[in-house]
C-alpha positions in Angstrom: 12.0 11.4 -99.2 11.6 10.2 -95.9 14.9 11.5 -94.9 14.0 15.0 -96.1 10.7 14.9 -94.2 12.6 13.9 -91.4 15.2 16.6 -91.1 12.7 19.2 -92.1 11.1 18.1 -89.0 14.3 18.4 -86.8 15.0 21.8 -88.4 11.5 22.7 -87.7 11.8 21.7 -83.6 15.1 23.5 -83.5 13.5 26.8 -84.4 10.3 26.6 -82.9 10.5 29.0 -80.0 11.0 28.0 -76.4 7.7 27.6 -74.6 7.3 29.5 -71.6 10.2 31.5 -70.8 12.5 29.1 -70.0 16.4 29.9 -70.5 18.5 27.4 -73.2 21.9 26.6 -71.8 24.7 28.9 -72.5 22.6 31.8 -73.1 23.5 35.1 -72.1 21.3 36.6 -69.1 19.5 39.6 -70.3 19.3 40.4 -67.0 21.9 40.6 -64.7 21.8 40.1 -60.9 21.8 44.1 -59.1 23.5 43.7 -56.2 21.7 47.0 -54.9 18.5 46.0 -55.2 17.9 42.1 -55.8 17.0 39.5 -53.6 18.8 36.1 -54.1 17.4 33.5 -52.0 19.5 29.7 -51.7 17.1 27.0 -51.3 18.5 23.8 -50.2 16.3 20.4 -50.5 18.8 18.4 -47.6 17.2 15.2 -48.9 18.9 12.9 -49.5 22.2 14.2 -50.5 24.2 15.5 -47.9 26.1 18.0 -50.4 23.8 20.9 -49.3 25.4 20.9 -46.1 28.9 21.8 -48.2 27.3 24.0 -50.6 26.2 26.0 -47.2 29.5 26.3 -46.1 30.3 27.0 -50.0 28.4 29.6 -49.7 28.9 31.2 -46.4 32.5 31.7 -47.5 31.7 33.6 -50.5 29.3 35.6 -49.0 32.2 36.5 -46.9 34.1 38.0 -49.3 34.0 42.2 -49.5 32.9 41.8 -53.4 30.2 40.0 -52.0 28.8 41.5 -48.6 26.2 43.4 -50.1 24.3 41.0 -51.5 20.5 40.7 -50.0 20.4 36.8 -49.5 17.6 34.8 -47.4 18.1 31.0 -47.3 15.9 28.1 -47.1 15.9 24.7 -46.1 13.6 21.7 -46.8 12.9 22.7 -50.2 12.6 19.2 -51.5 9.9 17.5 -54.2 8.5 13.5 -54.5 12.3 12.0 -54.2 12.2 9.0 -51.9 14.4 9.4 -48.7 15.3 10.5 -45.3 16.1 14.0 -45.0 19.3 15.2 -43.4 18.8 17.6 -40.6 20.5 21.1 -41.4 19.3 23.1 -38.5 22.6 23.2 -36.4 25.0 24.4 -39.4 22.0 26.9 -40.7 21.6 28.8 -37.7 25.6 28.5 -37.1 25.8 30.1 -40.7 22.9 32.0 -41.4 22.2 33.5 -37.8 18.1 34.1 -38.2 18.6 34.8 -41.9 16.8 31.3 -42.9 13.6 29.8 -42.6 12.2 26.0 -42.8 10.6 24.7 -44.7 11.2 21.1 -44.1 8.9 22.1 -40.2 6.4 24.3 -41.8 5.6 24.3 -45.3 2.8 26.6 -45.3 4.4 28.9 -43.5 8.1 29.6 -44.9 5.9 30.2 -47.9 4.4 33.1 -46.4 7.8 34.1 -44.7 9.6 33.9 -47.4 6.8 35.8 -49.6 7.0 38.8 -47.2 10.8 38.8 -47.6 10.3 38.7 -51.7 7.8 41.4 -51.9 9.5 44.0 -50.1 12.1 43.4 -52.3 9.7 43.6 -55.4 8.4 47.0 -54.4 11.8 48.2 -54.2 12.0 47.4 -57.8 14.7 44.3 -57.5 14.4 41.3 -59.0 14.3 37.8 -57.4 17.0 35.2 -58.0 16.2 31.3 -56.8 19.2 29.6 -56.8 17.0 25.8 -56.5 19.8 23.5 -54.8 17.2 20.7 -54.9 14.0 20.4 -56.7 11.6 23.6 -57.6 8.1 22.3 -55.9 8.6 24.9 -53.1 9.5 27.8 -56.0 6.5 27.2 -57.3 4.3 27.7 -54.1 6.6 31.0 -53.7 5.9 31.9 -57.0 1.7 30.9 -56.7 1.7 33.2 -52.8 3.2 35.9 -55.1 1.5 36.1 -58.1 -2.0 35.8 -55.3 -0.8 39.2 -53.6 0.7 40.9 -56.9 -1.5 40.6 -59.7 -0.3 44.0 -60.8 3.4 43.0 -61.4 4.6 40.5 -64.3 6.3 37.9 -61.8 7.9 35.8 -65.0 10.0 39.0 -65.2 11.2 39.7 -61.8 11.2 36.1 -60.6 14.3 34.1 -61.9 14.7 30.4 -61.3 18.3 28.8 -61.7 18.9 25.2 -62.1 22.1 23.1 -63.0 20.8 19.3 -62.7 18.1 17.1 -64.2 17.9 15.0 -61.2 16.2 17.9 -59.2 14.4 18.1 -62.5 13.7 14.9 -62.4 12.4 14.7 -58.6 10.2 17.7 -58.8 7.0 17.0 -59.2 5.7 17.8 -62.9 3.3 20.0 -62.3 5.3 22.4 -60.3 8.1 22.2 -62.8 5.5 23.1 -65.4 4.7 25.7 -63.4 7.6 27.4 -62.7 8.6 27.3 -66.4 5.7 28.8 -67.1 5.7 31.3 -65.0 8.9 32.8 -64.1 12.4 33.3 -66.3 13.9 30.2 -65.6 17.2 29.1 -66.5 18.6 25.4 -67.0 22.6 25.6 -66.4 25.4 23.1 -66.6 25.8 20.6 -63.9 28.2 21.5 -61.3 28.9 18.2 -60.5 31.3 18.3 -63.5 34.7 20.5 -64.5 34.9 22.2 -67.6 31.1 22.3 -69.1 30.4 26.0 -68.7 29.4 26.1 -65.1 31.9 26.1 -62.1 33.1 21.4 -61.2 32.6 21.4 -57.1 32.4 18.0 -56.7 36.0 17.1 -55.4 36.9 13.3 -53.9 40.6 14.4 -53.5 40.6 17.8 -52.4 41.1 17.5 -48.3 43.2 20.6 -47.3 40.7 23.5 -47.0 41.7 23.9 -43.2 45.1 25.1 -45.5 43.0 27.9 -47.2 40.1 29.1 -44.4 41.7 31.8 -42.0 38.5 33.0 -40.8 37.4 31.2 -37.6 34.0 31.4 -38.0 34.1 29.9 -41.5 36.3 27.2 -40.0 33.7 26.5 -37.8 30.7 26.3 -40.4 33.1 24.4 -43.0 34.0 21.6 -40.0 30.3 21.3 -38.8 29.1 21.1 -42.7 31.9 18.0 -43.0 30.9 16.9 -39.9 27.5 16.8 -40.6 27.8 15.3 -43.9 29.9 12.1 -42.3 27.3 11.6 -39.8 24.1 11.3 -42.5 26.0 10.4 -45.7 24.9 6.9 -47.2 23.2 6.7 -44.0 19.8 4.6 -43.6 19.4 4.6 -47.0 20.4 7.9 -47.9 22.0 8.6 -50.8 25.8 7.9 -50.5 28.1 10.9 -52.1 31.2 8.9 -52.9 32.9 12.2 -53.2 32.2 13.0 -50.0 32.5 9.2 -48.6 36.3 9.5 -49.8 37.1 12.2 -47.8 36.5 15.2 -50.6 34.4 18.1 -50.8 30.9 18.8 -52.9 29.2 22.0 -52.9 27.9 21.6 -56.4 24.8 23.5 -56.1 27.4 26.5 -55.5 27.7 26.6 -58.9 24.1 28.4 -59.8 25.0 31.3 -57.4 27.9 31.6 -59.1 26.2 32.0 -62.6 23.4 34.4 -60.9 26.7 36.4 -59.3 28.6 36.4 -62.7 31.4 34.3 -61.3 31.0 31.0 -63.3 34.4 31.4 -64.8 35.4 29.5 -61.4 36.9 26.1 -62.8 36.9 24.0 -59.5 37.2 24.0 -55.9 40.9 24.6 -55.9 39.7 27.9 -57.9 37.2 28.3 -55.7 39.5 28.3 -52.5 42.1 30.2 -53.8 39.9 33.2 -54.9 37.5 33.2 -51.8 39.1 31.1 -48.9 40.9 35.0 -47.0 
């Protein structure tokens, strides 16, 4: 009997519905990302990890591409939660690959919220949607989100806001209440890791792939991707940082690539030889 009480039970919490509207993994979007009219904004935490700096680059170069060039894209960095540790200092490859297109949060918290609202709401009365691709912890979604919802009581946010995330240590590291929160309050949706190869999302954590000087043509992009590796040498494991052994061996991470590449419908990507070999020309 107390077997059959107990599965009843499981059956029970496996049909009770979802609270809030957040997104089970490997459900299909019921919305897709409208390259005319969205808004996808990349927020990077740069603490402690120094794969943001790769996903940048990651980015840059699939931004790059002419299936891509359209897209309406803002980043941001400093969008950390409560995780313990030094941050690693972004601004020189930002500015090298976003040009004024970014805004810090990491300076000002205060007031990327309101720059990045600004940038969000003329997108909303446009009638696009917003896509967060949260490459680091969702405490600075939810202010977003709050600034929003203040100004435009009239629209359903949870609708036209949607939150991505692919790992449960920026889970983890945001604080619970602004997790709550953005569950709550937007469509949010909880991916596969992209640390990993062959789950469902897009593996971009690489400790033996070295040769994407073999693949990048562009000089520009050569000059982000250099600065981003750069970068990530000079901070990784550093003063208590966290150390990225994929990155410490010589190897490549841009694992937070992988939730554009779910909002973008590209997640069939396998790796980062995949990756360079579609979007490296």
């Amino acid at each position: 009997m107390k077997f059959k009480i107990l599965h009843l039970i499981a059956i029970a919490s496996i049909l009770m519905p979802l609270k809030g509207n957040a997104t089970p993994l490997y459900q299909s979007k019921s919305v897709n990302f409208n390259i005319e009219k969205d808004l996808l904004l990349v927020q990077y935490d740069c603490k402690t990890d120094v794969d943001d700096l790769h996903s940048v680059a990651a980015f840059i170069t699939l931004m790059s591409d002419p299936d891509f060039k359209k897209v309406n894209y803002h980043a941001v960095a400093g969008t950390y939660g409560i995780q313990e540790g030094l941050y690693v200092p972004p601004n020189d490859l930002f500015r090298l690959a976003f040009g004024d297109n970014w805004t810090d949060a990491h300076e000002n918290l205060k007031s990327a919220v309101e720059r990045v609202k600004l940038i969000a709401k003329s997108t909303l009365a446009n009638q696009g949607d917003i896509w967060i691709a949260d490459a680091g912890q969702s405490d600075f979604s939810a202010e977003l989100v709050k600034a929003l919802q203040a100004d435009l009581p009239e629209i359903n946010i949870s609708q036209r806001i949607h939150v991505v995330q692919h790992s449960d240590w920026n889970e983890e590291v945001t604080s619970p209440a602004s997790l709550d929160f953005v569950k709550k309050n937007t469509t949010y949706h909880k991916i596969q890791d992209g640390n990993a190869v062959g789950n469902g999302t897009p593996g971009f954590r690489t400790p033996d792939y070295t040769n994407w000087k073999d693949k990048i043509k562009d000089p520009k992009l050569i000059a982000i991707w250099q600065l981003a590796i750069d970068l990530g040498n000079k901070y990784n494991g550093k003063e208590d940082r966290y150390n990225n052994e994929a990155i410490a061996a010589g190897g490549l991470d841009f694992s937070d690539l992988s939730e554009v590449c779910w909002i973008l419908g590209i997640a069939d990507i396998k790796d980062t030889a995949h990756f360079f070999s579609l979007y490296s020309n």
